[in-house]
Phi, psi and omega in degrees: 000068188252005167278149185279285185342292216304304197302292160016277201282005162300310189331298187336287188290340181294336210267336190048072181193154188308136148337323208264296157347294167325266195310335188285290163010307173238033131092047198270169165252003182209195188238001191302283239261333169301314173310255204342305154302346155262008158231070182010031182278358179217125176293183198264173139259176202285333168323294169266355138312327185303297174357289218282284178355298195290335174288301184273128152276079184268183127317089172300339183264313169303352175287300198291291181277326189083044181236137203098174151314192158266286181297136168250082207308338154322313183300279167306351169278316193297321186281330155322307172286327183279339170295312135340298158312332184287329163237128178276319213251069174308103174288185189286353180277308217268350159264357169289324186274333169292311179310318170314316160290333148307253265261001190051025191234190198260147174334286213301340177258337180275012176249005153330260188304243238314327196065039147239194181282129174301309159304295193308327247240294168306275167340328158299287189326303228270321192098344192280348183227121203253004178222173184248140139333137166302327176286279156349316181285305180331309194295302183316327166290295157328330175268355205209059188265021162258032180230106169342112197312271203338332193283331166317317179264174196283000000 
């Protein structure tokens, strides 16, 4: 992946949510320009990396360079760990609204990314369903494996 499009449109599809989303996200004034970097008809400027960067906890050298990770899985942990200190005694909702605040997204994307249903998922958020599934925790993991299994469970 050594192209600037490619990493672009990877970011994309990782973030799962539209170019136009994308671009607004990072303060593009249209999503035009974003397309254009990802079918390399325009290199990016440093203006608009700076964009994406300042939204996403991309890897900057992996943006730039391709070098490295995508994520700079540091970032999420640390905002994971300063959230996290202010309280222990976390229900299965309030950790669910701390991943939303990490990952900075909405129920419908982190149920996206997770690959689970966006109702249960809003209903876990909700209070109404008070434990997460073994099926569920896994998925949960997979976006979000710098946050410890136990802490998942009740």
């Amino acid at each position: 992946m050594d192209k600037f499009p490619n990493r672009i449109k990877a970011l994309i599809e990782y973030l799962n949510i539209p170019v136009a989303k994308f671009a607004k996200n990072c303060g593009f004034s249209n999503y035009v320009m974003v397309k254009y970097y990802m079918n390399g008809k325009y290199d990016p400027t440093l203006s608009s990396i700076k964009k994406i960067i300042d939204r996403y906890p991309v890897n900057k050298n992996w943006l730039v360079f391709g070098d490295g990770e995508m994520w700079g899985l540091d970032y999420f942990r640390s905002e994971f760990y300063t959230i996290c200190r202010a309280n222990d005694n976390y229900t299965v909702s309030d950790k669910i609204k701390v991943l939303l605040r990490v990952f900075d997204c909405s129920v419908s994307e982190l149920a996206k990314r997770a690959g689970i249903n966006k109702n249960t998922l809003q209903k876990i958020v909700s209070g109404e369903i008070k434990s997460l599934s073994d099926e569920n925790i896994l998925k949960l993991r997979k976006v979000a494996d710098f946050v410890p299994e136990r802490w998942f469970r009740n």
